[in-house]
C-alpha positions in Angstrom: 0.0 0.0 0.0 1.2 3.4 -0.7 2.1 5.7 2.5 1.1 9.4 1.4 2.2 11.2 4.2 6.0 9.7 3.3 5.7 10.7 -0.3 7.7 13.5 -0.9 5.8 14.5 -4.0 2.0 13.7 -3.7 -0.7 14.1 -6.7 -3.5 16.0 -7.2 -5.2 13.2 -6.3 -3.5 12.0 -3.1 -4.6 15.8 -1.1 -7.3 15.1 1.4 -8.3 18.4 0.1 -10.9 18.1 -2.9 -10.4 20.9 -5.1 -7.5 22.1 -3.1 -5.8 24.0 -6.4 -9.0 26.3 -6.6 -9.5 27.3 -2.7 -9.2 30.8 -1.5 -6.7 30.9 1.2 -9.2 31.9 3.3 -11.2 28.7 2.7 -8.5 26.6 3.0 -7.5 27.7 6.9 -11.0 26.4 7.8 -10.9 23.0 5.7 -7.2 22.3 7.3 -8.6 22.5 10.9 -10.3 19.0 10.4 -7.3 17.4 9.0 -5.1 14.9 11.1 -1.3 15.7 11.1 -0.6 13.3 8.4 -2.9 14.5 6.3 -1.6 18.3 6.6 2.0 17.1 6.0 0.4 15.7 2.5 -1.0 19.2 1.8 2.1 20.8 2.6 4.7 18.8 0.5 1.9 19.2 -2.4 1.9 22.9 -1.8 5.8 23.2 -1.6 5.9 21.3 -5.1 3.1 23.5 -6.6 2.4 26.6 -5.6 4.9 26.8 -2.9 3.1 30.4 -1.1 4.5 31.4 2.5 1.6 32.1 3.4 -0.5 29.1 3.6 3.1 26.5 4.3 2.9 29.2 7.7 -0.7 28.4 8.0 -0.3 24.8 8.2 3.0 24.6 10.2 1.1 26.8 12.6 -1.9 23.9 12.6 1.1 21.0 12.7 2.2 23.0 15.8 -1.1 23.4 17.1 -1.8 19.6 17.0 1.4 18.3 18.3 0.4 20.0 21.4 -2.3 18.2 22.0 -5.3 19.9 19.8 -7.7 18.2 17.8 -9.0 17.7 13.9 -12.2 19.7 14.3 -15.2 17.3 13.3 -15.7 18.9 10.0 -15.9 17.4 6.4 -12.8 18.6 4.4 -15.1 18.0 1.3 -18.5 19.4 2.2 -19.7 22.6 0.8 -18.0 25.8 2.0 -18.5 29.4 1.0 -16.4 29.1 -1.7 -18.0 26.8 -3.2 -21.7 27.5 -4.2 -24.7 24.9 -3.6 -26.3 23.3 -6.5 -29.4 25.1 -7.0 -32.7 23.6 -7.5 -34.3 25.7 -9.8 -34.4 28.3 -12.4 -33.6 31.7 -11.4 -36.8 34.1 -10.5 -34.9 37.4 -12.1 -36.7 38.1 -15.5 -37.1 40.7 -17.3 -40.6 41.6 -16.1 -39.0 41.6 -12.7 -35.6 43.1 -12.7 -34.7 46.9 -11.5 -35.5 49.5 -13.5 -33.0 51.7 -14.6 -31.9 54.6 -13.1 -33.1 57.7 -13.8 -31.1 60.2 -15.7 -29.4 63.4 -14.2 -31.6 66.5 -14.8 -30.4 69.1 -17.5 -27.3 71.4 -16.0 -26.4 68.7 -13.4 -23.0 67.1 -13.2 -22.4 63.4 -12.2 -19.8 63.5 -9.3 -18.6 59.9 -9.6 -16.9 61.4 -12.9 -15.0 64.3 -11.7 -13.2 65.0 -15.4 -17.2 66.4 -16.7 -16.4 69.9 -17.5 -18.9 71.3 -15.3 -17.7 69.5 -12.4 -16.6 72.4 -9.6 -13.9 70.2 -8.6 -12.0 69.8 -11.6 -12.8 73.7 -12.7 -9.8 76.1 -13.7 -9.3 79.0 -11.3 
């Protein structure tokens, strides 16, 4: 049987991670909390091959550290649904045409627009 947390070079297919190539940082500090040590030493030679960012190798030495002082994996799923990943939807869409925003209205005659402060009549961008 193959030992992944020995392999210096896991796959793609090895991380415990699904999907771990297209995870926010921010989602991956929340999937890595449920991972054993093994499994986080996996993640991090992967990372160190691939993408190799100081960042997230910090965030999971910090974990490593974390658990060899006697915290736990959290009881979470690695691979269920998380805010960066969307849900599959049900249905179709309720936005139509009949029931989207109307558009705004236009500025009245010898108004300026202020988000585009190069208009000519804008006071802020008038020669003195």
């Amino acid at each position: 049987m193959h030992d992944k947390s020995s392999d210096p070079h896991p796959s793609r297919e090895e991380l415990p991670l699904p999907d771990y190539d297209h995870m926010p940082v921010a989602g991956l500090e929340h999937r890595m909390r449920s991972l054993p040590a093994d499994d986080l030493r996996t993640v991090r030679a992967y990372e160190q091959e691939h993408a190799d960012r100081p960042q997230v190798k910090q965030m999971i030495d910090h974990r490593l550290d974390q658990l060899e002082h006697g915290s736990a994996p959290s009881g979470g799923v690695p691979a269920a649904h998380g805010a960066e990943q969307a849900r599959p939807t049900r249905g179709r869409s309720s936005v139509s045409p009949q029931t989207a925003a109307l558009p705004p209205d236009p500025l009245p005659h010898g108004t300026y627009d202020r988000s585009h402060p190069t208009q000519p009549n804008n006071p802020r961008t008038r020669h003195r």
